[in-house]
Each structure stands twice: as C-alpha cells, then as structure tokens.
C-alpha positions as CSV (number, residue, x, y, z in Angstrom):
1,X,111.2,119.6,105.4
2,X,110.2,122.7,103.4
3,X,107.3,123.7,100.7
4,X,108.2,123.0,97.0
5,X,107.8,125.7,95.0
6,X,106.6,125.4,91.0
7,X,105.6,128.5,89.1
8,X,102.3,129.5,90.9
9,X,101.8,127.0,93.2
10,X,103.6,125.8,96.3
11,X,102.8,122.7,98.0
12,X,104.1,120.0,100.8
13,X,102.8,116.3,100.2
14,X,103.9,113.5,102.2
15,X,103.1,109.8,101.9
16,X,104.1,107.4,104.5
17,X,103.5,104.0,102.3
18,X,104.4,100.6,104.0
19,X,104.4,97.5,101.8
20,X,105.3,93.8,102.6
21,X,106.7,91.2,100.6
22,X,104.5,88.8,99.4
23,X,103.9,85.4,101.6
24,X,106.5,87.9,103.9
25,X,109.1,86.1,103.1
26,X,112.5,87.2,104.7
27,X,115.2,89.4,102.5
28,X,118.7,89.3,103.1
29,X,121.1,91.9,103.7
30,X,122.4,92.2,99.9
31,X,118.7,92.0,98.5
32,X,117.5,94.9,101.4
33,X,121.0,97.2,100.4
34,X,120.1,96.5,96.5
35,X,116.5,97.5,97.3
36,X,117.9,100.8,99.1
37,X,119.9,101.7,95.6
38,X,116.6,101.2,93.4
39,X,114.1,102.9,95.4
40,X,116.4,106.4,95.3
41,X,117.0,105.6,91.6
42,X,113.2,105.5,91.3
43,X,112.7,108.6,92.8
44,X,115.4,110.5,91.4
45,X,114.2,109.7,87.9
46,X,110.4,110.6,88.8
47,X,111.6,113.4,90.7
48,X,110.1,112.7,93.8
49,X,111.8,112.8,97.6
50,X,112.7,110.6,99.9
51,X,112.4,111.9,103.3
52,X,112.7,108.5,105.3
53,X,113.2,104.7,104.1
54,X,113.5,101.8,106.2
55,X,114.0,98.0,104.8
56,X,113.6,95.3,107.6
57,X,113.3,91.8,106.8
58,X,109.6,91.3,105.5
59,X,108.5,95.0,104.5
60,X,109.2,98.6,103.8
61,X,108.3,101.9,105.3
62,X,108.8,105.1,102.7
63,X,107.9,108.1,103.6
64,X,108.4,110.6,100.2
65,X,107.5,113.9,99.4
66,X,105.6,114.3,95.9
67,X,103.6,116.4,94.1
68,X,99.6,117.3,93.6
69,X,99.9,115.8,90.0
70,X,100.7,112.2,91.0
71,X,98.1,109.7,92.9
72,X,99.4,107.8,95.9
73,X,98.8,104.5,94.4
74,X,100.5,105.9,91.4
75,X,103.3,106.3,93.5
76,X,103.3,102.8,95.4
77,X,102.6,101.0,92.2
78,X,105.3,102.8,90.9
79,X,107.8,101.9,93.4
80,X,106.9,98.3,93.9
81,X,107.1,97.3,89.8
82,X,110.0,98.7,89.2
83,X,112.1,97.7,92.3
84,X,110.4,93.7,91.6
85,X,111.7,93.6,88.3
86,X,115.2,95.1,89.2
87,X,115.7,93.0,92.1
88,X,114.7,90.4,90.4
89,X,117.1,90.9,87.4
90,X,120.5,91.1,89.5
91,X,119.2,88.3,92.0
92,X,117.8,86.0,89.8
93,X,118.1,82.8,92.4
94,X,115.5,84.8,94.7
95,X,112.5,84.2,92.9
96,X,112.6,80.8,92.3
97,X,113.6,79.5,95.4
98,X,111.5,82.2,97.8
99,X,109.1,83.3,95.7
100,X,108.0,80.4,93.2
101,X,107.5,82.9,90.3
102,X,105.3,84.9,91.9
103,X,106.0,88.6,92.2
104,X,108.1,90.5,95.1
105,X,105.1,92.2,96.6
C-alpha cells in the first residue's frame, strides 16, 4: 500500500467497512461471485481502491482506500445501493423468495 499523490496533497485513507445482509440471509455462490464483479465496477467508476474484499455467506468485509473528499458513509451507502439494485436486476428470483421485497442490506 502506498500514498496517493494529487497536485499538492498526498494522502493514505483506509476503510475497513463490514456490512450484513438484511434478516442475514444466506447468498449463494453465483449471487457472492456477481456481488464480487459489482463492487470493483463500483469502485473503478468512483475511482476508489480495493485493497481487500471478502464475500461469505451472510456479510461483507471491504477494506478500500479513498480519498479526503469522500465521507465513509458516503462510501458504504454508495456501495450497498448500487450493488442491491444490480444484484437484484440480474437475480430477480432473489428478492422475492429471500428477501420479501425488502432491500439486500
């Protein structure tokens, strides 16, 4: 891990943010691989870096790198809307029969 450098600043934020789905209800493999794909889509496009993520079952561990500019529920909230309504897009079974039509998280 190394400093990002912008024109006169330089800086090194981590956030290790851990979220669970809601009533922790279990995700399958295909839903936890999909979830994988989104989250570095996300942070690609807000130009933030992953540095670790881990999917088990019933929550997420992210640990990303971003910058002085952004709030770190900015950057949860971000993550979590997005991925609920992609996921929920290409799996559209999963939240009527686990989550009753309730969000992901």
């Amino acid at each position: 891990m190394e400093e990002i450098s912008k024109n006169h600043t330089k800086y090194f934020i981590g956030y290790h943010i851990v979220f669970c789905t809601k009533y922790r209800n279990q995700l399958e493999e295909p839903h936890r691989i999909e979830l994988k794909k989104i989250f570095y889509e996300i942070s690609q496009e807000y130009e933030w870096k992953i540095e670790s993520l881990e999917i088990t079952e019933d929550h997420v561990h992210l640990y990303v790198l971003g910058d002085p500019e952004t709030k770190p529920n900015e950057i949860s909230k971000t993550f979590k809307s997005i991925s609920a309504v992609y996921l929920f897009e290409r799996f559209q079974k999963l939240k009527q029969r686990k989550f009753w039509g309730s969000g992901l998280w």
